[in-house]
Every structure is written in C-alpha cells, then in structure tokens.
C-alpha positions as a Markdown table, in Angstrom:
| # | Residue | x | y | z |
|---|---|---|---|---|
| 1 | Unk | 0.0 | 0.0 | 0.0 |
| 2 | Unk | 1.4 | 3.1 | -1.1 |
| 3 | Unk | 0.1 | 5.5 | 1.8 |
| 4 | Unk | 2.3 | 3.4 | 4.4 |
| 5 | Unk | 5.3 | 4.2 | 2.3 |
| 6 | Unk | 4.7 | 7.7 | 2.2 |
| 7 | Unk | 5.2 | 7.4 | 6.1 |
| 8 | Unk | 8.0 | 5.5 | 5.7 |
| 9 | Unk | 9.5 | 8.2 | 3.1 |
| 10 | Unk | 13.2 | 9.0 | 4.6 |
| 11 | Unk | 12.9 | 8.1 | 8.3 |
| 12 | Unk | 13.7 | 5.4 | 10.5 |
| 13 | Unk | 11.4 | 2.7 | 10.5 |
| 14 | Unk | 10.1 | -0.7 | 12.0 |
| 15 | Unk | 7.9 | -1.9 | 9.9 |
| 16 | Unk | 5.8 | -4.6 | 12.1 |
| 17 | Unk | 4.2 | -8.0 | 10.4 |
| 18 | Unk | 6.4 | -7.1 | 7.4 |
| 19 | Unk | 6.2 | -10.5 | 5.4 |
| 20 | Unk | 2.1 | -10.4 | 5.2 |
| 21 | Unk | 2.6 | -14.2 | 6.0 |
| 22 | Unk | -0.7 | -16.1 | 6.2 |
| 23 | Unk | -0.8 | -20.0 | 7.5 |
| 24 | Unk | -1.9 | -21.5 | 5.2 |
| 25 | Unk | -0.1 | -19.6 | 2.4 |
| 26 | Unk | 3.2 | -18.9 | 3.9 |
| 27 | Unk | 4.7 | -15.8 | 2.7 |
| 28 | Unk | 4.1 | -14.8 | -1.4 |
| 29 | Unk | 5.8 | -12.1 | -3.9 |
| 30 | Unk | 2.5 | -10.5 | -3.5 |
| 31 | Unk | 2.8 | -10.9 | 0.3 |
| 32 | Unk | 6.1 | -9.2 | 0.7 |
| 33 | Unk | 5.8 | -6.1 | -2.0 |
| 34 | Unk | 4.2 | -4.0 | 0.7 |
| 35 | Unk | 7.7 | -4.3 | 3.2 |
| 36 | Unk | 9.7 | -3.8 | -0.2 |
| 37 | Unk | 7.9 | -0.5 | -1.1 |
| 38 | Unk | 8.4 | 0.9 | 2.7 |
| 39 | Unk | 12.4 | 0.0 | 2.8 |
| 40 | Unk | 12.4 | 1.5 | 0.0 |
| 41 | Unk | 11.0 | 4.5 | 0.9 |
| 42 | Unk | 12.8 | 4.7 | 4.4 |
| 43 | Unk | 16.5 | 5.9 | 5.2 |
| 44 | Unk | 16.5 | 2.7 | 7.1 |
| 45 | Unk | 14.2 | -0.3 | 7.7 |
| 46 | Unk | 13.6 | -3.0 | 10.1 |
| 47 | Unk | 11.0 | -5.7 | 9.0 |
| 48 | Unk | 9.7 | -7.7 | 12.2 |
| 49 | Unk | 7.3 | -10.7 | 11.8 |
| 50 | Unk | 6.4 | -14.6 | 13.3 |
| 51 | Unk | 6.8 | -16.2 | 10.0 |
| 52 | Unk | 10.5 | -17.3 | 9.5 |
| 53 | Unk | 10.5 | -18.6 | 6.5 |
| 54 | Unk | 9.6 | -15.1 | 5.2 |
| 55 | Unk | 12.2 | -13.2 | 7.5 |
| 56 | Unk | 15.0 | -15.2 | 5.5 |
| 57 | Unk | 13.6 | -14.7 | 2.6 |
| 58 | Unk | 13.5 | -10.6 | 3.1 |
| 59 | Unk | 17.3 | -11.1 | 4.2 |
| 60 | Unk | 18.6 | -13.3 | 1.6 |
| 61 | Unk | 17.4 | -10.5 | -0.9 |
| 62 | Unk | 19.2 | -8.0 | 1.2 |
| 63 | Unk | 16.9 | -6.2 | 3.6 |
| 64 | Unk | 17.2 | -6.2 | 7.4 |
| 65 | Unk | 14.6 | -8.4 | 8.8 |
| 66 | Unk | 14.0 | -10.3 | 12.2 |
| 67 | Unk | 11.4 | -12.9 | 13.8 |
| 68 | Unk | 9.8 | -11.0 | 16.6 |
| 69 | Unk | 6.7 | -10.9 | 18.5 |
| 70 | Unk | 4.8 | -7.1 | 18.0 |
| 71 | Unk | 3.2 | -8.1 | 21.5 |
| 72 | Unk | 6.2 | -8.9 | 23.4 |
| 73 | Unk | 10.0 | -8.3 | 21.5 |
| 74 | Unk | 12.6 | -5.6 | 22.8 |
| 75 | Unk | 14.9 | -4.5 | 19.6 |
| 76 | Unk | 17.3 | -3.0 | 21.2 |
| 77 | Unk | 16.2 | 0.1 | 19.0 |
| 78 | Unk | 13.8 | 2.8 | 18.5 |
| 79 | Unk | 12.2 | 4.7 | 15.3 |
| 80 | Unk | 11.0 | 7.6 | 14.1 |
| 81 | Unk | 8.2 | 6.1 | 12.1 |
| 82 | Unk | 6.6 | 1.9 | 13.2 |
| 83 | Unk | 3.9 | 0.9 | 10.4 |
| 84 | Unk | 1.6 | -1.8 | 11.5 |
| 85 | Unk | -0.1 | -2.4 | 8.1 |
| 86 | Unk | -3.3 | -5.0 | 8.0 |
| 87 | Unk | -1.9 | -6.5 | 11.7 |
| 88 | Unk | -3.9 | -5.2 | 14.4 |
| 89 | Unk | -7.0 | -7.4 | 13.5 |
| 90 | Unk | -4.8 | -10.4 | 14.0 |
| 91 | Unk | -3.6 | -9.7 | 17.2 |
| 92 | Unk | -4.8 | -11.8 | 20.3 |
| 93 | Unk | -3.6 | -9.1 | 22.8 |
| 94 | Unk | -3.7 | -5.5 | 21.3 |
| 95 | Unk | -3.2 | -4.2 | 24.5 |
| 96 | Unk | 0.5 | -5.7 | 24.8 |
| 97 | Unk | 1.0 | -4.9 | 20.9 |
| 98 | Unk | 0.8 | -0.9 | 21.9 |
| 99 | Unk | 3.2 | -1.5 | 25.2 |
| 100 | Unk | 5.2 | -2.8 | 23.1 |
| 101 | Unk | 5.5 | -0.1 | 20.1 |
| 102 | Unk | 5.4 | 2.6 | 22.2 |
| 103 | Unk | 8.7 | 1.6 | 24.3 |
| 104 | Unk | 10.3 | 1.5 | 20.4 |
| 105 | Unk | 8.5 | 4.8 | 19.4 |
| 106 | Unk | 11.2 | 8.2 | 19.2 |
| 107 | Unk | 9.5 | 11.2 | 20.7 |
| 108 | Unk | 8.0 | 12.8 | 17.8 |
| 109 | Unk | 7.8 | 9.4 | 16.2 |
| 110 | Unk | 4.3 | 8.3 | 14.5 |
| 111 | Unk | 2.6 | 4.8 | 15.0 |
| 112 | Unk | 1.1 | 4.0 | 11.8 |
| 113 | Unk | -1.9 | 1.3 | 11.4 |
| 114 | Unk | -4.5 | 0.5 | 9.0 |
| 115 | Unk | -6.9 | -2.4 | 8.8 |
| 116 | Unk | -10.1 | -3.4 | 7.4 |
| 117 | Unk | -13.0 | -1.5 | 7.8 |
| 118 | Unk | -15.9 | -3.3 | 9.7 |
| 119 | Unk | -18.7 | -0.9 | 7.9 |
| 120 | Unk | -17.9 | -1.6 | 4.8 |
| 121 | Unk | -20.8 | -1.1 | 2.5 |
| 122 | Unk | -19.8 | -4.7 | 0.7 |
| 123 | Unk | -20.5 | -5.8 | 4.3 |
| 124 | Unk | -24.5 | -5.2 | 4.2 |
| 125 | Unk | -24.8 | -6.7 | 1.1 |
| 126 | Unk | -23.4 | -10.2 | 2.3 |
| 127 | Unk | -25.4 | -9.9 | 5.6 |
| 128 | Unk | -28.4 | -9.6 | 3.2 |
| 129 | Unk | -27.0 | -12.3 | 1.1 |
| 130 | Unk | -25.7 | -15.0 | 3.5 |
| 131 | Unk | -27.2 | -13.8 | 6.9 |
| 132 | Unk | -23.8 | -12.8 | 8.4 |
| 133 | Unk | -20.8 | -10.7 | 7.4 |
| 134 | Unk | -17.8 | -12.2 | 5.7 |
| 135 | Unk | -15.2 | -12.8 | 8.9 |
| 136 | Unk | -11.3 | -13.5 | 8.1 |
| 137 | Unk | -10.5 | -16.9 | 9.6 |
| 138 | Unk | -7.6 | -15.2 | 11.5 |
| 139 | Unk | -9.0 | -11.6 | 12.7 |
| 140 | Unk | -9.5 | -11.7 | 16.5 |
| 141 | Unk | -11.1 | -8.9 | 16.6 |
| 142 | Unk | -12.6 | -5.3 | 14.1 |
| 143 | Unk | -11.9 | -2.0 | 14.8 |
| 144 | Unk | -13.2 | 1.4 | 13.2 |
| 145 | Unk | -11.4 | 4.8 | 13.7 |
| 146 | Unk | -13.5 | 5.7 | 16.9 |
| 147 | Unk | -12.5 | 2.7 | 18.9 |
| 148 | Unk | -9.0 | 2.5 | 17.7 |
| 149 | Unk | -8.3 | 5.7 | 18.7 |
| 150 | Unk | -10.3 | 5.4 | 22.0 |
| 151 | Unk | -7.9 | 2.0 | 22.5 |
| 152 | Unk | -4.6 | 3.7 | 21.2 |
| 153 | Unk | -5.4 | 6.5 | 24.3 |
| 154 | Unk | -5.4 | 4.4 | 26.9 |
| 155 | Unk | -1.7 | 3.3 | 25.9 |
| 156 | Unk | -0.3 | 7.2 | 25.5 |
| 157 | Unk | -1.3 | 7.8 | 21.7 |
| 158 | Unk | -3.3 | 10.5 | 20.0 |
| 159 | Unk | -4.8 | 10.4 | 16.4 |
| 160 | Unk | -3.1 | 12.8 | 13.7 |
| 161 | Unk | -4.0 | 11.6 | 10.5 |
| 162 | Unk | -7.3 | 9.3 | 9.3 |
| 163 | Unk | -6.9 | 8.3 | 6.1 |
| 164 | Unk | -9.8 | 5.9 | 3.9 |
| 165 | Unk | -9.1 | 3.3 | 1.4 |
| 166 | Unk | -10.9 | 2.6 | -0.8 |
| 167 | Unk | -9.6 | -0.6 | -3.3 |
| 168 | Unk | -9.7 | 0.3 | -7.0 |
| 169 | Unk | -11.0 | -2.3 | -8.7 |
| 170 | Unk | -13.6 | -1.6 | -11.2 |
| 171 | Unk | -16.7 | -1.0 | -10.8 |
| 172 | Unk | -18.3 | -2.6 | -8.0 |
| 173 | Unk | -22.3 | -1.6 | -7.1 |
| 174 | Unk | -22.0 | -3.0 | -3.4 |
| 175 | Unk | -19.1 | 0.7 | -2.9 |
| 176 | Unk | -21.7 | 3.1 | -4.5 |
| 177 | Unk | -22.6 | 4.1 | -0.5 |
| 178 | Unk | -19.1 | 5.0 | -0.1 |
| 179 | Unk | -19.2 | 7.9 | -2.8 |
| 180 | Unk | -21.8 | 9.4 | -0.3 |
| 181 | Unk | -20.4 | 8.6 | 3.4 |
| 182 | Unk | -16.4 | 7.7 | 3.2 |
| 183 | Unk | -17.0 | 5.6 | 6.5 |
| 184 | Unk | -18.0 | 2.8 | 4.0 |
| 185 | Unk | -14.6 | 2.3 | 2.5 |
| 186 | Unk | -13.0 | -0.8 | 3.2 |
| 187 | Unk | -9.9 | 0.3 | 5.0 |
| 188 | Unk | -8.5 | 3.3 | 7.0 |
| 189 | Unk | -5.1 | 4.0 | 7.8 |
| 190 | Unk | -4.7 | 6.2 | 11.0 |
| 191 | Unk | -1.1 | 7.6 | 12.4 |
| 192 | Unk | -1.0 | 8.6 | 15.7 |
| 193 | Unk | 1.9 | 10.6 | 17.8 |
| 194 | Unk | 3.1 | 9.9 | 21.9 |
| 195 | Unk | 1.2 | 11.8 | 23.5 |
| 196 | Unk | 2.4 | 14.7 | 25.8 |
| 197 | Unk | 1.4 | 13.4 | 28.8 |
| 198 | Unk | 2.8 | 10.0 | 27.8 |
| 199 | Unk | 6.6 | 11.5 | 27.7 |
C-alpha cells in the first residue's frame, strides 16, 4: 500500500508484520511487496514478523529483517516512524502490541496502522445475502477509527491523521454508498503521535 510508504519516506522505520505471511499460504511475492515499497522509501528499515521462513527470505534478498513478537520483543532500538499495516485485526492481545510499540516509538515518532473496515458497505450486502458478514478466519477482533483511537489513548497515543481506502478495482455496485459517506470504504489507515502526557 502506497500510503504506508509515504510514512515510511526518509525516516527510520520498523515496519511490524512485514512478510504479510498467512498460515496456510506462507509468505508470497505479493505478500512481501508491501515491506519492499516501505524499505524502500525509508533511510532505514527494520522488518519484524512470526513467520520465518519469510524473514529469510526478506534477508537473503538484502533487507534487514527479524522474527519477533509485535506483543512482546525488545529491539534494542527505537524509530522515528513503526507501520503496522493490516496486523492489528490479527492480534490476540492489542493491548500488549501498543506496550510494546510505544517503548520502540522516538519522541515525535508516528505509529502508523491501518486495517479493514468493519462498515464496509460490501458488508451489508453479504449480511443480506448469507445472513452474516464475511469474517477473516484469523481476525481476533474489528476496529473502526473511533475505537482505535479510543484503544490507542489508553496506551499514551493521539490520532493525527485518518486516512480511507478505498480498493480500485472496477466498478463494483456494493461501494456506490461509499461515494456518499467515506466511512463505508474498506480500510483506514490512521497515524498517531506519543502523547504529551505520555513523555
């Protein structure tokens, strides 16, 4: 995703759950483009993630990469920018995952997230369809910009920037509610600074 680069652009930066790894998949080109375009973009990058196999993968092609737990590693480092693309959702204690990023967060540093959008508009329609809305087999939980920032408070962080995503894909009918109310897009993207009181 090209608006977590643009965070990235010529800073130091961890970039968390970098090898997009799932389970059953394993890590894929497609998987690992989104850590390529933010080492790209940073002065330097650190790619952290569970999956090992991908981890060697993003070293053996020359980028600095480690296995580490977002909920519970120490780096031995801080940065001015952490991304935290698509992760969140995953996490089975989000509570230890900001602990955590905040103790490698430089003051003036930004904590970057984004993740899927639980009022998506394409949401409604498979509720009207199948009864129920389409849950990922490996999301713990759904957030939408309210109780992400009211969560991200509680652990020293205030909200800077919300940015929504929508995916360009065509012409789909089920994202015409999004051209009226951008609270239907499917993702959001929100940075979010130490806060004063926090230092």
């Amino acid at each position: 995703m090209a608006t977590l680069a643009s965070y990235a652009e010529g800073r130091r930066t961890l970039n968390v759950g970098c090898t997009g790894a799932r389970p059953v998949k394993g890590h894929t080109e497609a998987s690992l483009a989104r850590h390529l375009r933010v080492a790209r973009a940073a002065s330097e990058c650190l790619g952290i993630d569970l999956d090992e196999a991908g981890v060697a993968e993003l070293n053996r092609r020359g980028f600095r990469a480690r296995v580490a737990d977002a909920c519970a590693c120490d780096l031995g480092e801080t940065f001015e920018t952490i991304i935290a693309g698509e992760l969140i959702e995953h996490l089975p204690d989000p509570a230890a995952f900001f602990r955590t990023m905040r103790r490698h967060l430089e003051p003036g540093g930004r904590l970057v997230i984004s993740t899927c959008n639980p009022f998506c508009s394409k949401q409604a329609w498979k509720i009207l369809r199948h009864g129920r809305p389409a849950v990922h087999p490996e999301h713990t939980t759904w957030y939408d910009p309210l109780t992400l920032t009211r969560l991200a408070a509680y652990f020293g962080f205030d909200p800077l920037e919300l940015i929504w995503i929508r995916e360009r894909r065509g012409f789909d009918f089920r994202m015409l509610p999004c051209l009226l109310r951008k609270y239907f897009a499917e993702n959001f993207v929100l940075a979010f600074g130490a806060s004063a009181a926090s230092d």
